[in-house]
C-alpha positions in Angstrom: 132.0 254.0 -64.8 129.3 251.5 -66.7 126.0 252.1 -67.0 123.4 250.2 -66.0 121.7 248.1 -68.4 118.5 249.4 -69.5 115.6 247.2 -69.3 112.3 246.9 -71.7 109.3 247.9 -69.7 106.9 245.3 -69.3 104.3 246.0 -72.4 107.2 246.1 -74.3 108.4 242.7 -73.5 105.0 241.1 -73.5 104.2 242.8 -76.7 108.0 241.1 -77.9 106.8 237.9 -76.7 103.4 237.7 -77.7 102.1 236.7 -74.5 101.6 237.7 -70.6 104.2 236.2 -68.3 101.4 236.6 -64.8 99.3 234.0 -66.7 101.8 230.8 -66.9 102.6 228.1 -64.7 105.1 229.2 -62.3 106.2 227.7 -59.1 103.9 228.6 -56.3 105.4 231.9 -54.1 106.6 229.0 -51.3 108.4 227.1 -53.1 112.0 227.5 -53.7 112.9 227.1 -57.5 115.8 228.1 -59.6 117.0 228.4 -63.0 120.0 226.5 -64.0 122.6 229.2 -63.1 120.9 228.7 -59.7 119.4 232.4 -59.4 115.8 231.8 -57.6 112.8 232.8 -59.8 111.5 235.5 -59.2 108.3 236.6 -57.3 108.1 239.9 -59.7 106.1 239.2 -62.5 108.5 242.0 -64.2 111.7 240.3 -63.6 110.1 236.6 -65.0 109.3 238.4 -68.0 113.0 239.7 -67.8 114.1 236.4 -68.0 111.8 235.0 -70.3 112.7 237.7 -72.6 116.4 237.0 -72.3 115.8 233.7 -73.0 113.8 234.7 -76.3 116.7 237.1 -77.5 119.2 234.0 -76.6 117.1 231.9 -79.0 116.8 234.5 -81.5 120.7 234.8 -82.0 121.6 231.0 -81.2 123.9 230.1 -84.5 123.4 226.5 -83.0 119.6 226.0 -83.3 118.2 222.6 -82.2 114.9 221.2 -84.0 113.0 219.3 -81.7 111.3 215.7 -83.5 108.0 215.2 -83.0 108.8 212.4 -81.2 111.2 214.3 -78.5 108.0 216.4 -78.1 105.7 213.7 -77.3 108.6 212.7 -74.6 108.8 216.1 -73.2 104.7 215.7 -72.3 105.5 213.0 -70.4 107.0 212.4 -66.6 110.4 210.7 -66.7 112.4 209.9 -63.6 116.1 208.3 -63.7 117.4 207.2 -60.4 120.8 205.5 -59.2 121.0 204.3 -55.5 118.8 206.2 -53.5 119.7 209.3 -55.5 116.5 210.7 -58.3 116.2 212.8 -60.7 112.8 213.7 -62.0 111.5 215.7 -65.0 108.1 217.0 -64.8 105.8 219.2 -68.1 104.5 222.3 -67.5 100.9 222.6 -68.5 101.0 226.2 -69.5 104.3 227.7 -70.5 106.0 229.3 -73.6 109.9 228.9 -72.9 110.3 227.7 -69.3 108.1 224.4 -69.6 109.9 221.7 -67.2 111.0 221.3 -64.0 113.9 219.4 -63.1 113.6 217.9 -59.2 116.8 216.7 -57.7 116.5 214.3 -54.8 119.5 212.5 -53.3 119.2 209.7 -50.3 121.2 212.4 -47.9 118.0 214.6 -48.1 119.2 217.0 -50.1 116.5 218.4 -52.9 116.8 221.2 -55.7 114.1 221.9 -57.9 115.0 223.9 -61.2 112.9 225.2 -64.2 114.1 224.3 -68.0 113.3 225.0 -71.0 112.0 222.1 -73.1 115.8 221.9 -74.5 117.2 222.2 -71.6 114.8 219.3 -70.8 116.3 217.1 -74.0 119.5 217.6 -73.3 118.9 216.1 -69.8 116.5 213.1 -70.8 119.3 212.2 -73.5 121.8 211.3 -70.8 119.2 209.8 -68.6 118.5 207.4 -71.2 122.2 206.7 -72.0 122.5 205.1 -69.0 120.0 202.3 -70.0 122.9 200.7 -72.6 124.5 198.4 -70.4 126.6 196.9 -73.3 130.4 195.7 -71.9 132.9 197.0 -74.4 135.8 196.1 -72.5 139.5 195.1 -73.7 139.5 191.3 -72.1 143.6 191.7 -71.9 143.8 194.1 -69.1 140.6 192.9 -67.4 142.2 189.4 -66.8 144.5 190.7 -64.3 143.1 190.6 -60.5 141.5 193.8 -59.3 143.5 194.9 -56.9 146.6 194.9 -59.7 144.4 197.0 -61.9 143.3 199.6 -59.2 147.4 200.3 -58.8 147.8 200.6 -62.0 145.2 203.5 -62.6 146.8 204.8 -59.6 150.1 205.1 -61.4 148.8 205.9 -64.9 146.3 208.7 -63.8 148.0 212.1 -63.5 147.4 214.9 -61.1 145.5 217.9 -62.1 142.7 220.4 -61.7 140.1 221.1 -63.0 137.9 224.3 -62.9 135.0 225.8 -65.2 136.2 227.9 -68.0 133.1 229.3 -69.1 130.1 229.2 -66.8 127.2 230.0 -69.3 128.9 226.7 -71.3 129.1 224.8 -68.4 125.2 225.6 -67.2 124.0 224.9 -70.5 126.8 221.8 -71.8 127.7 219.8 -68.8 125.3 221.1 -65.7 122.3 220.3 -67.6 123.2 216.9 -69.3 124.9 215.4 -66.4 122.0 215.8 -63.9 120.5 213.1 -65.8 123.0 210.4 -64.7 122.6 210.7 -61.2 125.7 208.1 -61.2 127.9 210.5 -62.2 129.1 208.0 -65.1 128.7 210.2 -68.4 129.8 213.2 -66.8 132.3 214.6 -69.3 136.3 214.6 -68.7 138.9 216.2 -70.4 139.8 214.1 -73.5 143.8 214.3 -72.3 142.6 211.8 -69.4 142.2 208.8 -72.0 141.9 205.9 -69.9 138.4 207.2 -69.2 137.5 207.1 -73.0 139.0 203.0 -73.8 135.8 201.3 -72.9 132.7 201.4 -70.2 134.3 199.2 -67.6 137.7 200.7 -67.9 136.1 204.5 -67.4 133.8 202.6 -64.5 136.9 201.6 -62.8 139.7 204.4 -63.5 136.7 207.3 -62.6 137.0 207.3 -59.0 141.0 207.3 -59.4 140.7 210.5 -61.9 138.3 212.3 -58.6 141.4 211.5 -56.4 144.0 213.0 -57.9 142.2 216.0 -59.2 142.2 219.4 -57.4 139.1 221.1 -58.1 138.7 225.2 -58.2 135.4 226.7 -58.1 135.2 230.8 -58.2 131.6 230.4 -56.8 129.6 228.6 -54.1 127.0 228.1 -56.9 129.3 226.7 -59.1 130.3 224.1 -56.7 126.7 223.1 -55.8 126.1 222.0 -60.0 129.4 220.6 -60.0 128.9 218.3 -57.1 125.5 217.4 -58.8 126.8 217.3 -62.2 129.6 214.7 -60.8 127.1 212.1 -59.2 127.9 209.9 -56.6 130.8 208.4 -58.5 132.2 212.1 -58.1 131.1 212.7 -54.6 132.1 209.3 -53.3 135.9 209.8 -54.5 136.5 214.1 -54.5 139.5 214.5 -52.0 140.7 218.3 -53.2 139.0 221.5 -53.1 139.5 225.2 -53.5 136.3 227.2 -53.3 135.4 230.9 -53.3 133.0 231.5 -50.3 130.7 233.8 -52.2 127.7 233.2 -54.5 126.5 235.4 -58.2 122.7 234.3 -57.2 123.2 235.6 -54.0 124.5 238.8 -54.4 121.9 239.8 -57.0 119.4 239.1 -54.9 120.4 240.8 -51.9 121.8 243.5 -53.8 117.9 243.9 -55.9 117.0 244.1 -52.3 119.3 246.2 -50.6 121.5 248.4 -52.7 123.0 249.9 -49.7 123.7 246.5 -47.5 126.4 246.2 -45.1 129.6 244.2 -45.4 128.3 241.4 -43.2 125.3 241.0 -45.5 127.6 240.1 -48.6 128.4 236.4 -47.0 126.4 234.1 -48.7 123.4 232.6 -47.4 120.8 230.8 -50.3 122.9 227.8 -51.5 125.2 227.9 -48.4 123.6 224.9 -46.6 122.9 222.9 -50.1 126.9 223.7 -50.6 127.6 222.3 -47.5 125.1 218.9 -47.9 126.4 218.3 -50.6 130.6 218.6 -49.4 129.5 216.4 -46.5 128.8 213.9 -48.9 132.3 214.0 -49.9 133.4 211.4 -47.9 137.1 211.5 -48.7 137.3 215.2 -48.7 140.8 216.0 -46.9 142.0 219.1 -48.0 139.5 222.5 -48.3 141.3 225.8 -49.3 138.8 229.1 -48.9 138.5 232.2 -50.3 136.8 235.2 -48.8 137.0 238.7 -48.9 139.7 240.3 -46.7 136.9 242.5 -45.2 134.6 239.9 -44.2 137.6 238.7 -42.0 139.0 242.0 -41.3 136.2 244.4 -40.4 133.0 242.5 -39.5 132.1 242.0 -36.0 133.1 238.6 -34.5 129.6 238.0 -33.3 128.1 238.7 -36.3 130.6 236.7 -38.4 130.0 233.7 -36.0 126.3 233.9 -36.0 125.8 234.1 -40.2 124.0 231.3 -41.2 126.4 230.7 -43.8 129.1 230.5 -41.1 127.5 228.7 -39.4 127.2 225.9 -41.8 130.5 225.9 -42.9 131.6 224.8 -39.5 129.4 221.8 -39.0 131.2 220.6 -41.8 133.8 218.7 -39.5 137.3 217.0 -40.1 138.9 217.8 -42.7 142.3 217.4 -42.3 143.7 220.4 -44.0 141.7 223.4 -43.9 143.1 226.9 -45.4 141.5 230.4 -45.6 143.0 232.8 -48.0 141.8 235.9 -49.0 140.8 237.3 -52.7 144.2 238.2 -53.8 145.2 234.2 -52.7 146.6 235.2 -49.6 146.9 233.1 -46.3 144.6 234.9 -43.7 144.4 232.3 -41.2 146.4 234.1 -38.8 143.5 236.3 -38.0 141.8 235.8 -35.4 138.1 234.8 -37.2 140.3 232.8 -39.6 141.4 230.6 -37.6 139.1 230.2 -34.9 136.7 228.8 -38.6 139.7 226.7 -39.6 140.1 224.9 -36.3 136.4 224.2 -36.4 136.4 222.6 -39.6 139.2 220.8 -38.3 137.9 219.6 -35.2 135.9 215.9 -35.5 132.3 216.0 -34.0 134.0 213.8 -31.2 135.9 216.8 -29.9 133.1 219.4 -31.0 130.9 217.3 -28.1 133.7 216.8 -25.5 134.5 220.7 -25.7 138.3 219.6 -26.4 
């Protein structure tokens, strides 16, 4: 069995760092914030300097060190906002912070807001794509482009392949694509696999051929938290066009945080609740989302009460999210469960339209 990683006490971390953690700028207690792997920050002032101090050991033993211009400093003391449609991102300085000096608020027109704390190279990374965006130069090959629209749409169509996609390494993704693609609320620079080339040839073909590469593309995500940066990461561009998905109906952030908690909690308690309703804003903005596989644990299915399975919050919003046309719930091992009775009393309801939903059919 492992152990249980030890932790510095907190004079011994403040003593490492050179500083008190109580003292910074942190988000006020009633206000919902969260670190780019989407765990919420902390109310204990001993678990902040836990993070801070892994964040400081990170740095420490990064063979990839950055050094920061003066002039990217002078940027980072200043309030940037980069907006597409009705969708903003906003980057705001920290007055008095070490390593944790930004914050990062996500707006989109549907309502939906996240607010996230960086660290001032987090921060960079992000402003660099933001002002990417600004080059407007047209790069195109005037050949293909003469052809009508409609021609060129069929043959992206035919020339894209089908494939999936799904994150590899998710402290690479957090730190790589999470963090720099939030700054292109279009969903434009986000990065594609080099093997999809017709998104590389030039800015209008990638602008047109982009919501053909979301279509054909089946995407697999182990975690709800994973699919909340992803559908952020993508834009609108990605959200707009996204027609497969296979999602895990559990979250990392979540479980540590009930599990700090409640060591001893219940089966019922390990379905998701803290991004579930920003998971599901966000697939409701998926407009051509048609097929949705699930995975949850056998036992949730299996051995939790049907009136407490039907009244988590969690549940609750995944059946507000409303016709989709193939729904499938599988357990951990990728097995069909919807043959159970909770199973597929949630699949009908994700495949119901709101229409029936309201006439009770």
């Amino acid at each position: 069995m492992a152990k249980a990683r030890a932790f510095p006490t907190l004079q011994e971390i403040e003593k490492k760092l050179g500083y008190k953690v109580d003292s910074l700028d942190y988000p006020s207690k009633n206000t919902d914030c969260f670190y780019l792997d989407l765990r919420q920050i902390p109310e204990s002032v001993y678990w902040r300097s836990v993070r801070e101090f892994e964040e400081y050991e990170r740095r420490a033993h990064c063979k990839d060190k950055k050094i920061t211009s003066e002039r990217a400093l002078l940027e980072l003391g200043l309030v940037h906002t980069a907006g597409y449609d009705d969708d903003t991102v906003s980057f705001t300085p920290k007055t008095n912070a070490y390593l944790y000096n930004y914050t990062v608020d996500i707006h989109l027109g549907c309502g939906f807001h996240l607010a996230l704390l960086v660290t001032n190279e987090e921060a960079l990374d992000t402003l660099s794509v933001a002002q990417l965006r600004q080059n407007t130069s047209d790069d195109s090959t005037p050949s293909l482009f003469r052809l009508p629209r409609e021609i060129r749409d069929k043959i992206y169509d035919f020339a894209l392949a089908k494939g999936n996609w799904q994150i590899e390494d998710v402290d690479d993704f957090n730190r790589c694509n999470f963090v720099r693609s939030i700054g292109d609320p279009s969903g434009f620079y986000f990065p594609w696999s080099s093997k999809v080339a017709a998104l590389g040839v030039s800015r209008q073909m990638r602008q047109e051929a982009l919501p053909f590469a979301y279509r054909r593309t089946l995407f697999h995500l182990d975690d709800m938290d994973d699919l909340v940066k992803l559908l952020l990461a993508v834009g609108k561009v990605g959200r707009d066009n996204i027609e497969m998905v296979e999602l895990a109906w559990e979250s990392r952030a979540d479980s540590e945080l009930k599990w700090d908690e409640n060591p001893n909690m219940d089966d019922s308690s390990l379905l998701p609740t803290l991004h579930a309703a920003r998971c599901i804003q966000l697939l409701k903005q998926c407009k051509r989302l048609h097929s949705l596989r699930l995975y949850l644990e056998r036992d949730l299915i299996t051995d939790v009460s049907p009136d407490e399975f039907k009244a988590h919050p969690g549940i609750q919003e995944l059946c507000s999210l409303q016709g989709i046309k193939t729904v499938q719930i599988c357990d951990s091992g990728h097995e069909p469960v919807d043959g159970h009775g909770l199973a597929k009393w949630l699949r009908e309801k994700m495949e119901s339209s709101t229409e029936e939903e309201e006439s009770g059919t």
